[in-house]
C-alpha positions as CSV (number, residue, x, y, z in Angstrom):
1,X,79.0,129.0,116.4
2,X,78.8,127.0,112.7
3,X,81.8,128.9,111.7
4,X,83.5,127.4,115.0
5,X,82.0,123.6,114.3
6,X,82.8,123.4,110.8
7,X,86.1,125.0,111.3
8,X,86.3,122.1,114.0
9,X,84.4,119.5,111.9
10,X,87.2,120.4,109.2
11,X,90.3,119.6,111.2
12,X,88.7,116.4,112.8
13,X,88.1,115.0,109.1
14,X,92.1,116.4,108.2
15,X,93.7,114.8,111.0
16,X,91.6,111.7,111.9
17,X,90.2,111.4,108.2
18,X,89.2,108.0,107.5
19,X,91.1,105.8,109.9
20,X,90.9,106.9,113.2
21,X,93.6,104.0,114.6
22,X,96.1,105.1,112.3
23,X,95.7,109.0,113.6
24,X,96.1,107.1,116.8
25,X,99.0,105.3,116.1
26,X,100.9,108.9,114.2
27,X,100.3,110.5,117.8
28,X,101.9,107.6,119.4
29,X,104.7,107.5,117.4
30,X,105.7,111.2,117.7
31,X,105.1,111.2,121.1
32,X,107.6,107.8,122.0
33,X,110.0,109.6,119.1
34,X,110.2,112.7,121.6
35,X,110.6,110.3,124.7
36,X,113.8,109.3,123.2
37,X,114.8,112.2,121.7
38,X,114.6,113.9,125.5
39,X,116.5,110.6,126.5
40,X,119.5,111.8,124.4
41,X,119.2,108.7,122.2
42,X,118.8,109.0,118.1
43,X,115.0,109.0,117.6
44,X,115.1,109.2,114.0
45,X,114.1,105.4,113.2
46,X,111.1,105.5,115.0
47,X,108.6,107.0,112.7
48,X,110.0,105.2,109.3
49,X,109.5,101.8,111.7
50,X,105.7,103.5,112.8
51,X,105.1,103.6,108.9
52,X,105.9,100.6,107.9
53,X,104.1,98.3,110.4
54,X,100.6,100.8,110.4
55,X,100.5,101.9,106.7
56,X,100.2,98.0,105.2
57,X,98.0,97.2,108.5
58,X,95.9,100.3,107.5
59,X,95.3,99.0,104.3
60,X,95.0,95.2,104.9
61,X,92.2,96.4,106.5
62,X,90.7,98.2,104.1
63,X,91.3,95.6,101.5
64,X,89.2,92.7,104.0
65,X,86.2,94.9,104.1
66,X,85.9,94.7,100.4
């Protein structure tokens, strides 16, 4: 059972790491990118567009705590 929790524990810190909004906001982008996609409409924009509005949100908010 502690091989199972860590092994959990591990992918937890790996996917969510520090920033749980921005794993959050990843999930939300593939999955509206593969709404599209099934819609028959070029998806590819949508995760370059998800990067650049969470990545300098991510780190403005970083930057106010300190």
């Amino acid at each position: 059972m502690a091989r199972l929790r860590r092994f959990l524990a591990f992918w937890y810190d790996f996917v969510v790491g520090d920033d749980w909004r921005v794993a959050v906001a990843v999930v939300v982008a593939l999955a509206v990118t593969f709404g599209v996609s099934q819609a028959g409409v070029a998806s590819w924009w949508i995760l370059p567009v998800a990067v650049v509005l969470v990545l300098p949100l991510s780190v403005w908010r970083v930057a106010r705590k300190r």
